[in-house]
N, C-alpha and C positions, 0 to 999 in steps of 0.2 A: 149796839154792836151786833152785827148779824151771829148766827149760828156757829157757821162757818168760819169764822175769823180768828184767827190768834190773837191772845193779848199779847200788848207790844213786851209786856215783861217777861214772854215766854219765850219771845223774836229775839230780847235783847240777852237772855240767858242758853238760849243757844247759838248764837255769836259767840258767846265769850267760853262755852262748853268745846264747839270747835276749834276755838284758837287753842285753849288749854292743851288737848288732847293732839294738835297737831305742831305744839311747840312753840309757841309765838310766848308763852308765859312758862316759863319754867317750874318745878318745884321748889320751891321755897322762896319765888319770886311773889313779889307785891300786883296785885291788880291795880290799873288807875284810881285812882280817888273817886268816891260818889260825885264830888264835886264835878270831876274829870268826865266823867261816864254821861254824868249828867247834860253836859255839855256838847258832849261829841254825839247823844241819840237826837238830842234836843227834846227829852222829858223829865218829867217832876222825880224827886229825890224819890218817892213811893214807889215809882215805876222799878229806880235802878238797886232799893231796897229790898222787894219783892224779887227780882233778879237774881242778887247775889243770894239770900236767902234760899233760890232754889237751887243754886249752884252748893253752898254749903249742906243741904241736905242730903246732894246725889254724893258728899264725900268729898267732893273737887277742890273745895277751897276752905278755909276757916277765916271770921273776921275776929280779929283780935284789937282789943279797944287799945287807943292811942297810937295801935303802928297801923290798921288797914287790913285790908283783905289780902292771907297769902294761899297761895296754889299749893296743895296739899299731892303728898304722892299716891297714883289713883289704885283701886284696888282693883282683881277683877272680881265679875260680880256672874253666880251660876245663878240662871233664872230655872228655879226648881217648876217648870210644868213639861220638859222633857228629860228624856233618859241621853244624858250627857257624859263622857268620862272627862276625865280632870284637864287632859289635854286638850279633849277637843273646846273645852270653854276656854281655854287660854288660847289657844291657835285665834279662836274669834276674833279674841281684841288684839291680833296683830304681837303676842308676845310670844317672843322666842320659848319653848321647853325642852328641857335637856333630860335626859334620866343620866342619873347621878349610878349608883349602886343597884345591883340589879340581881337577883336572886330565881330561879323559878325553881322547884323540887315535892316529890310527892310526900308528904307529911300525912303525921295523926294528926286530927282537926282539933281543936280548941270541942271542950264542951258543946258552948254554945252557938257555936258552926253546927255543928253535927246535929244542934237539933233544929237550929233555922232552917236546915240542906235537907232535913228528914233521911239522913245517912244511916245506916246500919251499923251495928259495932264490930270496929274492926277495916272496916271502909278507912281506902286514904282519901287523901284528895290534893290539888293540886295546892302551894301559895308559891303565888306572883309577890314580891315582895323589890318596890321600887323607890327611891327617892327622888322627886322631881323638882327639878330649877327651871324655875324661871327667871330669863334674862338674868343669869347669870348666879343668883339669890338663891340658895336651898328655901321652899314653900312649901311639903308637904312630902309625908312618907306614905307610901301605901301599901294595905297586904290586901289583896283580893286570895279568896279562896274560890276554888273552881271545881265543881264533879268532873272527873275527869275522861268519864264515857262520852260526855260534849266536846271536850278538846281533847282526844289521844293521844296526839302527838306535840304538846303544848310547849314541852320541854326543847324539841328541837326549834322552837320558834326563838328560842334566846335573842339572838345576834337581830331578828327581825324587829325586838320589841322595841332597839334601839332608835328604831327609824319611823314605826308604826305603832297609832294607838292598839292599847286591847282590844276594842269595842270596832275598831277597823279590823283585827283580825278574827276575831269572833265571827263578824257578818262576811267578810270576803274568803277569807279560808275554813270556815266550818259553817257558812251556810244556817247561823243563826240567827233567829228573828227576836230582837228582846221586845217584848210588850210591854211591862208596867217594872216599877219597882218602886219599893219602900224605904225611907231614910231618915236617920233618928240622929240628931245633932244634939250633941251639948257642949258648952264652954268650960272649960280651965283651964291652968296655968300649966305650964311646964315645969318639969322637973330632969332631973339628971342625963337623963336617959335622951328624953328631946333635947334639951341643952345640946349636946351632942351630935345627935344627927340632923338637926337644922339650924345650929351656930346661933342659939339665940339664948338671952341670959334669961336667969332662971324665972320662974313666974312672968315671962310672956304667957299673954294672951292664943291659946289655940282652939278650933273646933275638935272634933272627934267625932267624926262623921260614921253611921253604921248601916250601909248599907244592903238591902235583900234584892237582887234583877231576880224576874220571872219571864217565862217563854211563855208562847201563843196561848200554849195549853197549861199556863202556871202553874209548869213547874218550876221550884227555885233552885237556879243551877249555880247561882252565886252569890257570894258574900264577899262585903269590901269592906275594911276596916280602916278608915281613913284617920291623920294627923294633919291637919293643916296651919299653917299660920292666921292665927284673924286680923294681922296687920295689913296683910294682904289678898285677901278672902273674903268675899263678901257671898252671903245666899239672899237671892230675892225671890217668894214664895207670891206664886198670882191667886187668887182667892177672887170667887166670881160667884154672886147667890148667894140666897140665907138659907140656913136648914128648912126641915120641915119645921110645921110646927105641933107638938103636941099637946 
């Protein structure tokens, strides 16, 4: 096999990735039979096992012994090597978001705001504080806190946020350039409170995303404290290089 050439498992698992995705297989629909598969590429069981194998890796489908392979509901997946907001990764894959509840107001920061933000005491600051659906599903709440000598007039942006990411209004109406930022995920379950405002029973699955943006000249003008669903959420981290070595 030259360099260049895809294996045919990779031909036949993207086949069956674009049907998935553009509705030819529904969720909770069964795929053809190996047998089937087998038939219709005209290659060996390996071929169309190695296939499916990759399909259930990327999340798309689960095989389950004695009933087959079914099409699982896909998640979206944020590839952590740019500075993304939550919308703009869902806009990507073609899913509707809605913001639910919407709050924005000058508040005392949490502690540890204040000292991410290297705020002085007594400093307000802004929180953005949103609940967002997709396709129709509450999937994550958010409170961004924001220095508010970057966005002055943030507050009268209300009714705009409705329609427009943060991250779009930051760079078109304040003329900010974000450089880098840092993000600390952990997993737990829900309790009370999320129960609540994302309708899901108790001890789901969620991340708790904590994020620091930084400008040209890093400084950190914001912190995001994310809730999101991990039924529906997926982070994929790109890693390229070994350390040094000492």
């Amino acid at each position: 096999m030259s360099v260049n050439q895809i294996p045919f498992y990779l031909k036949i698992s993207n086949i069956l990735k674009e049907e998935i995705l553009n509705g030819v297989y529904q969720v909770g629909e069964l795929l053809p039979t190996e047998n089937e598969l087998e038939k219709k590429y005209l290659t060996s069981r390996t071929t169309i096992r190695n296939a499916l194998g990759l399909l259930e890796r990327e999340g798309l489908v689960v095989r389950k012994q004695g009933k087959g392979t079914v099409v699982m509901e896909t998640k979206t997946i944020e590839n952590m090597n740019y500075i993304t907001s939550f919308a703009e990764t869902l806009k990507e894959k073609n899913i509707k978001i809605e913001t639910g509840s919407l709050n924005v107001e000058l508040v005392n920061p949490p502690q540890k705001v204040a000292s991410l933000l290297n705020l002085k005491k007594g400093e307000k600051i802004y929180l953005v504080q949103r609940l967002r659906i997709a396709d129709g599903i509450p999937i994550a709440y958010m409170n961004n806190y924001i220095i508010p000598r970057f966005v002055p007039d943030l507050a009268d942006k209300k009714d705009q946020l409705y329609e427009e990411g943060l991250y779009q209004i930051f760079e078109k109406d304040f003329k900010l350039r974000l450089n880098q930022a840092v993000e600390t995920i952990e997993a737990y379950n829900s309790g009370p409170l999320e129960t609540t405002i994302l309708q899901v029973p108790e001890k789901t699955a969620l991340f708790h995303a904590l994020r620091v943006t930084y400008l040209e000249d890093g400084t950190p003008f914001e912190v995001v404290i994310s809730v999101i669903r991990a039924d529906k959420y997926q982070y994929r981290v790109f890693l390229k290089g070994r350390p040094p070595q000492f």
